[in-house]
C-alpha positions in Angstrom: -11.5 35.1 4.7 -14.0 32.3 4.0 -12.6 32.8 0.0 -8.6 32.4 1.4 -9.9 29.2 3.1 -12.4 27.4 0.4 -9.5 27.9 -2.1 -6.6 26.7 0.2 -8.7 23.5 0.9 -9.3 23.1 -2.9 -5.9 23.6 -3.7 -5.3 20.7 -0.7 -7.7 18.2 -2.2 -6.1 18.7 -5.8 -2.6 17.9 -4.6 -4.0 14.9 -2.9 -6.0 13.9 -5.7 -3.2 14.1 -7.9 -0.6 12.2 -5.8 -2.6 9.5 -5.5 -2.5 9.3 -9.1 1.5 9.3 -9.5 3.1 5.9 -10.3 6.6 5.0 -9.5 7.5 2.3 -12.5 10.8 0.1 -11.4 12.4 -1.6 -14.7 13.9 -4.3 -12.0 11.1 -7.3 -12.1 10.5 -8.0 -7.7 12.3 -11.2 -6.2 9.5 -13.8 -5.1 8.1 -13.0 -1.9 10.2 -14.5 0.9 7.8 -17.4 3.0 6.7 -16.1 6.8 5.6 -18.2 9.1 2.8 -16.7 11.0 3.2 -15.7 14.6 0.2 -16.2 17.2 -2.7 -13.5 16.2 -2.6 -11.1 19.4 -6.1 -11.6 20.1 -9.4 -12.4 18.1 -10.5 -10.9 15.4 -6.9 -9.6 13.5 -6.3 -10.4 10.4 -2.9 -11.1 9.0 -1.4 -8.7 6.5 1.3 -10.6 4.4 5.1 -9.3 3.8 6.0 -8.0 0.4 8.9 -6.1 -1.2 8.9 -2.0 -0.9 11.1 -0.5 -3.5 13.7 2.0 -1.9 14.8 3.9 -4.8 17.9 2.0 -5.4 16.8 -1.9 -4.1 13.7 -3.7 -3.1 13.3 -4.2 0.9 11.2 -6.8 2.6 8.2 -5.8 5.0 7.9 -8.4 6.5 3.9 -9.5 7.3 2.1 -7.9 10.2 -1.4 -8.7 11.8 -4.0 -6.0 12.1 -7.3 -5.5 12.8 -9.6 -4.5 10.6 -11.4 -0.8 10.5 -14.9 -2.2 10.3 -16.9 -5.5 10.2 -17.6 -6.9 6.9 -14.2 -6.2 5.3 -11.3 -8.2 3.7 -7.9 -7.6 3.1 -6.4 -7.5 -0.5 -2.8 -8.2 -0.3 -0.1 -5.7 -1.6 1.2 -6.5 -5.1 3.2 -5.6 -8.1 1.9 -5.4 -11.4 3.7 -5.6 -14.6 2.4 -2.7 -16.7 4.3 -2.1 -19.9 8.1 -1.8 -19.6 8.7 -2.4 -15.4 6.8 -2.9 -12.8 3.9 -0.5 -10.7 3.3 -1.2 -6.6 -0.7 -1.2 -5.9 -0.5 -0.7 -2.5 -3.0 -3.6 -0.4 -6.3 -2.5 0.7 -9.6 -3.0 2.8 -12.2 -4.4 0.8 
């Protein structure tokens, strides 16, 4: 039993591991980032998140920006971007820092 489960949450952390390595590449360079203006923060202490454009599959989509707090003190947000890496263009989703 403890065998079944050690390699079933191998076998987990692998497929996770390896996701997180898969890029999507879009051959379509991303339209400039459409200018928000920035509602009222809901309270102290949120930071705002800037839009950006998702990919769909077929078409880019605006997310538009959003503010959130962060998950601990002593962090900063890195915004979402898109990176040209050799014949398109790769997401790297935005982060705490």
């Amino acid at each position: 039993m403890f065998k079944r489960i050690v390699i079933g949450f191998t076998f987990g952390l692998l497929l996770t591991a390896g996701a997180g390595l898969a890029e999507v590449v879009v051959t379509v360079r991303p339209p400039a980032a459409i200018v928000e203006t920035r509602p009222v923060a809901p309270g102290a202490g949120y930071v705002w998140v800037k839009g950006y454009h998702r990919w769909d599959g077929h078409a880019y989509v605006w997310m538009p920006g959003t503010w959130v707090r962060p998950p601990r003190p002593g962090v900063h947000w890195v915004d979402h971007q898109w990176v040209h890496r050799g014949h398109g263009w790769v997401f790297v989703e935005g982060h705490w820092r």
